[in-house]
C-alpha positions in Angstrom: 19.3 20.1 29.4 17.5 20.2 26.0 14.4 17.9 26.0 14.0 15.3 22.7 11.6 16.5 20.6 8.9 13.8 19.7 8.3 12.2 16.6 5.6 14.5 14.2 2.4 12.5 13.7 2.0 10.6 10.8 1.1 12.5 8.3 -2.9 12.7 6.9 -4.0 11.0 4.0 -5.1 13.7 2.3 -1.2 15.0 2.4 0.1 11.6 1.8 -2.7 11.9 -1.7 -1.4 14.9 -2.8 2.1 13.7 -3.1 1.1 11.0 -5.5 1.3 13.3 -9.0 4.4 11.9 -10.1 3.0 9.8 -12.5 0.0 9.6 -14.4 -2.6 7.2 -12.4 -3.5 5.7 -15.0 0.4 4.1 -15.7 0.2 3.2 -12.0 -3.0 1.5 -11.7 -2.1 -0.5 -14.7 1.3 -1.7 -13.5 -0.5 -2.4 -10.2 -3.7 -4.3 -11.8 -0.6 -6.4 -13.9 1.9 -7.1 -10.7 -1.7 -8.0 -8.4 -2.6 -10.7 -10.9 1.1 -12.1 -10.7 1.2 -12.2 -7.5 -2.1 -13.2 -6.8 -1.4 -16.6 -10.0 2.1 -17.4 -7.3 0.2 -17.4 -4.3 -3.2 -19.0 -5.2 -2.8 -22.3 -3.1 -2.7 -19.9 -0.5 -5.8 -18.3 -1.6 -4.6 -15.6 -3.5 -3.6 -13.5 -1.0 -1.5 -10.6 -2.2 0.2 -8.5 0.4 1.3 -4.8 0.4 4.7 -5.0 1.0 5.3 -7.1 -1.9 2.6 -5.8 -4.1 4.2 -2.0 -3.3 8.0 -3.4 -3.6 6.8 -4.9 -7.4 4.8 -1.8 -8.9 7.6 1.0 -7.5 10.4 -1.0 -9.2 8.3 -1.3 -12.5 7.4 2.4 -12.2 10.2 5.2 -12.4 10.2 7.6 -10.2 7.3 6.3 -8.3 8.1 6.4 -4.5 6.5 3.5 -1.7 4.8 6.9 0.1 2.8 8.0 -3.2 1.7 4.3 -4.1 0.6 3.8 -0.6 -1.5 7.4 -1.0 -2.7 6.0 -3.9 -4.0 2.6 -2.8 -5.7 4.8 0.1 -7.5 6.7 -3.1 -7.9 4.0 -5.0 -9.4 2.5 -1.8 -11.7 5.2 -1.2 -13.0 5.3 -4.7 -13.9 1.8 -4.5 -11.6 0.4 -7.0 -10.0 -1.9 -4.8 -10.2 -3.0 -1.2 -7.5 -2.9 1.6 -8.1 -5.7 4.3 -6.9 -6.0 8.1 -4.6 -7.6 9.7 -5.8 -9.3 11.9 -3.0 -11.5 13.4 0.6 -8.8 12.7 2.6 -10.6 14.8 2.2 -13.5 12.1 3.3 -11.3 9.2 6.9 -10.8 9.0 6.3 -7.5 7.1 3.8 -6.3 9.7 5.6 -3.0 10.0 5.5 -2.2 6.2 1.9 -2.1 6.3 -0.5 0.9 6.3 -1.4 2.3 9.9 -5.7 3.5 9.8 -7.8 4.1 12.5 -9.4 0.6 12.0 -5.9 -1.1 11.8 -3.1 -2.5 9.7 -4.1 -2.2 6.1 -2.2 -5.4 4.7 -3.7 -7.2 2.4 -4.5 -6.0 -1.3 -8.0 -7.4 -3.0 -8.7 -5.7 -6.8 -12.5 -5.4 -7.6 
């Protein structure tokens, strides 16, 4: 009798960023800054809140050939540089998209805030 073979980790982020070169980032980020502010403008008597799911289902259907791994990897770059901040969930079991979100070692990464 064969065993099932687990799942492979999720990949790093530093694999996940290398995959992004598919498009210029410069295309990307301003498709992203232009889709953020419309989503952001829809949702403001909620406070603005723009979340990744919907931000990342907007900019890949406005940008050929850009898949939802390499915008996610590069969010997380964009993140690291300081360009924009990714916020916790704090309460998934309230977001209906909870599982679209980014996994990190301090939680779900869900919520999108430009600087």
């Amino acid at each position: 009798m064969a065993l099932a073979k687990a799942a492979p980790p999720p990949a790093p982020v530093a694999v996940l960023q290398a995959t992004v070169a598919a498009k210029p980032e410069q295309e990307i980020w301003d498709a992203t800054r232009e889709v953020h502010a419309k989503l952001r403008e829809a949702t403001l008597r909620l406070g603005g809140i723009v979340k990744f799911p919907e931000l990342s289902d907007a900019v890949v259907s406005t940008v050929p050939g850009l898949t939802p791994k390499q915008f996610q990897a590069q969010l997380l770059k964009w993140h690291a540089d300081g360009r924009l901040v990714l916020q916790v969930c704090n309460d998934r079991y309230l977001e209906p998209r909870a599982d679209e979100g980014i996994e990190s070692p301090r939680g779900l990464l869900f919520y999108v805030h430009l600087n």
